[in-house]
C-alpha positions in Angstrom: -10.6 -4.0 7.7 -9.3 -6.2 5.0 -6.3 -6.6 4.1 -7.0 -5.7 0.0 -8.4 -2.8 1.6 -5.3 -1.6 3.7 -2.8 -2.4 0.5 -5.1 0.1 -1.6 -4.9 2.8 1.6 -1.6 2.2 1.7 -0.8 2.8 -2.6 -3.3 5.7 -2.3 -1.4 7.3 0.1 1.8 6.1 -0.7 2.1 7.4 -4.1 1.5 11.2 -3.1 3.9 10.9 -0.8 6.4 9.6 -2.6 5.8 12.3 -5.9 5.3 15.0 -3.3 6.5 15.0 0.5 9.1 12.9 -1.3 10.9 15.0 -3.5 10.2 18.4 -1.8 7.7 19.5 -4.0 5.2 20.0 -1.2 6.9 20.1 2.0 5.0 19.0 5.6 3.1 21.7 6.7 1.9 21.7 2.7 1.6 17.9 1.7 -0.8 17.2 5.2 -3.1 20.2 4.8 -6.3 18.1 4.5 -7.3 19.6 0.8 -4.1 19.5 -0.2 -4.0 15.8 0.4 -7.0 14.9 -0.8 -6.0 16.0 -4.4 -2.8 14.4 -4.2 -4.5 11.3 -3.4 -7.0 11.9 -6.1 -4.4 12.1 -8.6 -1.2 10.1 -7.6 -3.3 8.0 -5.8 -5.7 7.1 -7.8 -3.4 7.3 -10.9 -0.7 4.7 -9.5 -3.5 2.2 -8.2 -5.3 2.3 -11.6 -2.1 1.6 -13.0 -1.2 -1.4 -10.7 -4.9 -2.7 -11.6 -3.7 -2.7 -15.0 -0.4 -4.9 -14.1 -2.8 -7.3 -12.1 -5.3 -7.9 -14.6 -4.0 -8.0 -17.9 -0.7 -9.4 -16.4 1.7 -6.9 -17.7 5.9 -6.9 -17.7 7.7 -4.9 -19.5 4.9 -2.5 -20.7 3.7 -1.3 -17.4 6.3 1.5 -18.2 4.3 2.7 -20.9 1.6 3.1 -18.0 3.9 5.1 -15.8 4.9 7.6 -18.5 1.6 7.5 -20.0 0.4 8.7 -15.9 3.2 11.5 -16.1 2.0 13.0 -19.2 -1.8 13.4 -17.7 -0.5 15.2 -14.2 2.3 17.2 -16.5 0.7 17.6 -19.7 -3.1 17.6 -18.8 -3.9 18.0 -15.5 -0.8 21.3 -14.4 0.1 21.8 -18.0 3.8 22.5 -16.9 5.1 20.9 -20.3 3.2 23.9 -21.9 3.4 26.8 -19.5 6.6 28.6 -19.1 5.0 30.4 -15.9 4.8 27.0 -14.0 6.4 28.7 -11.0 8.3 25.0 -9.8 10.3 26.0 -13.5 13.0 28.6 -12.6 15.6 28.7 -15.1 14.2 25.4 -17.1 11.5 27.7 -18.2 11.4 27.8 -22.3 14.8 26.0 -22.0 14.3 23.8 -24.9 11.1 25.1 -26.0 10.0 24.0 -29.3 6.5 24.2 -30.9 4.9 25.1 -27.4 6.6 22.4 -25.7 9.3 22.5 -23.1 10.9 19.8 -24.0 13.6 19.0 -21.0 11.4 19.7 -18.3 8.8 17.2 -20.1 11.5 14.7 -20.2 12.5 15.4 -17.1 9.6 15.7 -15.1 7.9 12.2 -17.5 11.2 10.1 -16.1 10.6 11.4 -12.5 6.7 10.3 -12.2 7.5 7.1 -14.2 9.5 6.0 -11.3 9.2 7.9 -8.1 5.6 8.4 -8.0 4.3 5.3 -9.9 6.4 2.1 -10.3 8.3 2.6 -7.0 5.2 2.9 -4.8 3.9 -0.1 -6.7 7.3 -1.9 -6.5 7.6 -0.9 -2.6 3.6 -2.3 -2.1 3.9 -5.7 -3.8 7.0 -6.4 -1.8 5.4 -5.5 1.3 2.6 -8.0 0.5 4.0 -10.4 -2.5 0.9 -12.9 -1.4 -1.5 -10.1 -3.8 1.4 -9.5 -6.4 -0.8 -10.6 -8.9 -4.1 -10.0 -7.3 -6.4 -7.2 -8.5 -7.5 -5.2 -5.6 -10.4 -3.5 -7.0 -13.9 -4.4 -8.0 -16.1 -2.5 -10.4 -17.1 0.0 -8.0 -13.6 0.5 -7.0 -12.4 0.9 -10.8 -15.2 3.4 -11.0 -14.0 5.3 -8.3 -10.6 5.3 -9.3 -11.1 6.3 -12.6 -13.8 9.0 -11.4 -11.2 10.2 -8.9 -8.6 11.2 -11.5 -10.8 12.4 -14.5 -12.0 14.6 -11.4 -8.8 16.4 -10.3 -7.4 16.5 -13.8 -10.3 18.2 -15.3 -10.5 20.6 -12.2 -6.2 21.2 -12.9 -6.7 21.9 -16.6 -9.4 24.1 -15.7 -7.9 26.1 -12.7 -4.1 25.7 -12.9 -2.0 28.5 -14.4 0.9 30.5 -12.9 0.9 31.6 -9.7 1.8 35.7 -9.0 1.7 37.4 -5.8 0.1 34.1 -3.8 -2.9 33.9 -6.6 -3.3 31.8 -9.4 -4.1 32.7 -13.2 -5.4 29.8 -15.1 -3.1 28.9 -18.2 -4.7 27.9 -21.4 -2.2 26.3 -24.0 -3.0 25.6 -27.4 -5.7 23.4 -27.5 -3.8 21.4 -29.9 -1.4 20.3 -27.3 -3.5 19.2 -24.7 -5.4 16.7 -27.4 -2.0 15.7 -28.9 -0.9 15.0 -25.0 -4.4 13.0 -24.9 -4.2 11.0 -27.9 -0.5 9.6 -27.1 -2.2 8.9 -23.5 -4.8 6.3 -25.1 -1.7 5.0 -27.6 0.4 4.0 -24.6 -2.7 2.9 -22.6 -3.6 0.9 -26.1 0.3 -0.4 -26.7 0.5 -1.9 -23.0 -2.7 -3.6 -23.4 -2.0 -4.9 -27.2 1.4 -6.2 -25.5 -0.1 -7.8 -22.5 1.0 -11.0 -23.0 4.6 -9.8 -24.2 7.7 -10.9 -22.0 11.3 -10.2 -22.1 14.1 -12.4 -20.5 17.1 -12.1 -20.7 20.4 -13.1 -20.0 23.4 -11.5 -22.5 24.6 -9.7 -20.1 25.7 -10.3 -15.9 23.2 -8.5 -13.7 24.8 -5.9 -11.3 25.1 -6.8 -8.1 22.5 -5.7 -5.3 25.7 -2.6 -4.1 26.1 -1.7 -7.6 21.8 -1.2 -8.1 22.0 0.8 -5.4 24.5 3.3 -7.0 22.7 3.3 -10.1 19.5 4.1 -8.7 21.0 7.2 -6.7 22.8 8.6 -9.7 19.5 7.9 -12.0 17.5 10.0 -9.6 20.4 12.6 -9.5 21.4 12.7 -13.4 17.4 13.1 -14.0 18.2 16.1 -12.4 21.1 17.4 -14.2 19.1 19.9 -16.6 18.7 22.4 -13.9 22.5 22.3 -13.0 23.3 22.8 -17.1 20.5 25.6 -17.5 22.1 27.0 -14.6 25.4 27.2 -16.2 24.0 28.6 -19.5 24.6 25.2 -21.4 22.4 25.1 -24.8 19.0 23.3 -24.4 20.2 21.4 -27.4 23.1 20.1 -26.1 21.3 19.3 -22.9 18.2 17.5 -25.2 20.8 15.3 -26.7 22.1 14.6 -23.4 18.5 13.2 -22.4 18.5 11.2 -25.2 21.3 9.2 -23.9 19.7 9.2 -20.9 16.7 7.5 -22.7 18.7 4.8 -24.3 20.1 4.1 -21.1 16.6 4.1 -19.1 15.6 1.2 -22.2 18.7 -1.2 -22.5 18.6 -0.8 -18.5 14.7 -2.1 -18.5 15.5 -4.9 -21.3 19.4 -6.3 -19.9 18.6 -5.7 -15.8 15.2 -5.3 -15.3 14.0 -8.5 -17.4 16.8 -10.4 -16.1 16.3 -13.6 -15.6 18.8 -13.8 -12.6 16.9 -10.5 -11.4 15.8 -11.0 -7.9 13.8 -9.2 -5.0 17.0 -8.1 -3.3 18.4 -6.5 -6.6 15.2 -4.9 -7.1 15.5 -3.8 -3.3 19.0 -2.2 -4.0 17.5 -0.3 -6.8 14.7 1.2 -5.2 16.5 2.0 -2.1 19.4 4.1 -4.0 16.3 6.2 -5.7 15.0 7.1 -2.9 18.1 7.6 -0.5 18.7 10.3 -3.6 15.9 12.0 -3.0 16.0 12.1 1.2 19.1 13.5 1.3 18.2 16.3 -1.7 14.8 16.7 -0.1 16.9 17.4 3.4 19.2 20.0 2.5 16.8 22.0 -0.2 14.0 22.2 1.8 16.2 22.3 5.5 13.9 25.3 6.7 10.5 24.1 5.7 11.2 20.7 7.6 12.3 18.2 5.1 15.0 17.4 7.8 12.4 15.6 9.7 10.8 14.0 6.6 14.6 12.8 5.5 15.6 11.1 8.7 11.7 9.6 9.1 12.1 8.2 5.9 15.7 7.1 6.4 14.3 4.7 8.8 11.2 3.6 7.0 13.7 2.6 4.1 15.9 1.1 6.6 13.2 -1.0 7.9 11.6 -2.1 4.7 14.3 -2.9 3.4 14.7 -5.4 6.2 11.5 -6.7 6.5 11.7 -7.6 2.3 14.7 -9.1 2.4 14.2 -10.9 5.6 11.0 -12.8 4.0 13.1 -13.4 0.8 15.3 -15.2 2.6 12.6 -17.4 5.0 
C-alpha cells in the first residue's frame, strides 16, 4: 500500500473518531457498528480530507478556519439540522435556548467551534505531524476528489432527508424552513469562496510573546471545556442572552488567539503539540466519566496512551 494511501485511511478514519468515539457522542459498541461507521467516514471523513486537499493545493494559512467552520455548518446545519431542530435529542436543556428566527443560536456556536477543531483541524494537525514529509502534498487525484466530494454530498443529502428527532427508538424526519437550509448553503460557498480568494494571504506575527508549550496545554483543555459552558449555564437557568454574549467573547478570543499565537512567527511543532494535546486530554477525561457505563473508560485510557505516544514520536523527530 502506499504511503499517500495509508495517510488518507488514516484522516478518513481519524476524523470520525475524533468528532464521535472522541467526545462521547457515539460510544464503542455505537461508533464500530459497521453502518454506523461508514457514515461517519462518509461525512467526517470525507469532509476533513476535502478540507486538507484544500490546505495542500491552494496553500492556505490562516483561512483553512473558514473551511473548518464552513464543514461544521454542513454536518449541523445541513446534513442533522440540529441548529434548526429543537427535537435534536443530543439537545437537552440547550433546546430553543437562544432561539431566534429558527435558529438555535448557542448550540450553533457551540457545536460550529467544536467541529472547527476537534473533528477537522486537529485530525489534520495530528496527520501532518505524523508524516510532515506530505505536509504540503495533495493526497488526492481526480478520482479521489470525485469520491470525496461524492461521499459527502451523499450522506448529507441522505441526513437532510431522513434525520429528524428521535421518539421511542424511531426517527421522524425534521423539515425546517427551507429558508434556513439555503441561507446555511449560501454562507457554505461564501466561506468556501473567502478561503480560496485569500489563498495566498499570510499572517505573522510577533507583538506579543507566544505561550509556552505548558501554558498551550492549559489553554487548549479549558477551550474545549469553556466550549462547553452553555450547558452548565442553561442548566442553572442563566438567560440565553447573557450566555450569547458570553460566546461572543469567546469568539474574540478564538480570533486574536489564531492571529497573536497561531500565526506566530516563534510558533513551533511542540507548541502546536501542547495545544492539541490539552484539547483532547479535555475530552478523554469528559468522555470517561459521562459515558463510564457505555465504555468510554476503555476509549479514555486507549487514547491516553495513543496521545502519550504521539506526542512522543512528534516531538522526538522535531528534535532529530
Amino acid at each position: 500500500m502506499k504511503k499517500q494511501t495509508k495517510i488518507v485511511l488514516f484522516l478518513l478514519f481519524l476524523s470520525p473518531a475524533m468528532g464521535e468515539l472522541l467526545s462521547g457522542s457515539a460510544p464503542p459498541l455505537e461508533f464500530f457498528n459497521p453502518a454506523i461507521l461508514f457514515m461517519l467516514v462518509l461525512l467526517y471523513g470525507c469532509g476533513t480530507l476535502l478540507i486538507r486537499e484544500a490546505k495542500a493545493r491552494w496553500g492556505l494559512q490562516w483561512s483553512i478556519f473558514l473551511l473548518a467552520v464552513a464543514y461544521g455548518i454542513v454536518e449541523e446545519g445541513l446534513m442533522v439540522k440540529s441548529f434548526f431542530n429543537p427535537g435534536w435529542q443530543d439537545l437537552d436543556k440547550l433546546s430553543e435556548y437562544g432561539s431566534y428566527i429558527g435558529v438555535q443560536w448557542v448550540w450553533t456556536i457551540m457545536l460550529t467551534i467544536f467541529h472547527a477543531t476537534i473533528s477537522t483541524l486537529i485530525p489534520i494537525a495530528i496527520t501532518e505531524s505524523i508524516w510532515p514529509e506530505y505536509k504540503n502534498v495533495p493526497l488526492l487525484g481526480k478520482r479521489g476528489l470525485k469520491l470525496a466530494s461524492a461521499g459527502l454530498i451523499f450522506i448529507t443529502v441522505l441526513g437532510m432527508i431522513f434525520f429528524g428527532t428521535k421518539e421511542d427508538g424511531k426517527i421522524t424526519p425534521y423539515y425546517p424552513n427551507p429558508l434556513l437550509l439555503i441561507g446555511s448553503f449560501i454562507i457554505v460557498l461564501i466561506l468556501i469562496c473567502i478561503a480560496y480568494k485569500y489563498r495566498n494571504s499570510r499572517i505573522s506575527t510577533s507583538n506579543v510573546p507566544i505561550f509556552p508549550p505548558v501554558v498551550l496545554v492549559i489553554i487548549g483543555f479549558l477551550f474545549q471545556f469553556l466550549n462547553l459552558l452553555p450547558f452548565v449555564l442553561s442548566d442553572n437557568d442563566v438567560p440565553a442572552k447573557t450566555t450569547l454574549i458570553y460566546q461572543g467573547f469567546e469568539i474574540v478570543f478564538i480570533l486574536l488567539f489564531v492571529v497573536y499565537q497561531m500565526c506566530h512567527r516563534a510558533m513551533t511543532e511542540r507548541h502546536l503539540v501542547s495545544l492539541i494535546f490539552g484539547s483532547i486530554l479535555f475530552f478523554l477525561i469528559f468522555g470517561s466519566i459521562v459515558g463510564f457505563a457505555s465504555g468510554m473508560l476503555a476509549v479514555g485510557i486507549i487514547g491516553l496512551a495513543l496521545l502519550i505516544w504521539w506526542k512522543r514520536t512528534v516531538l522526538k523527530k522535531e528534535t532529530l
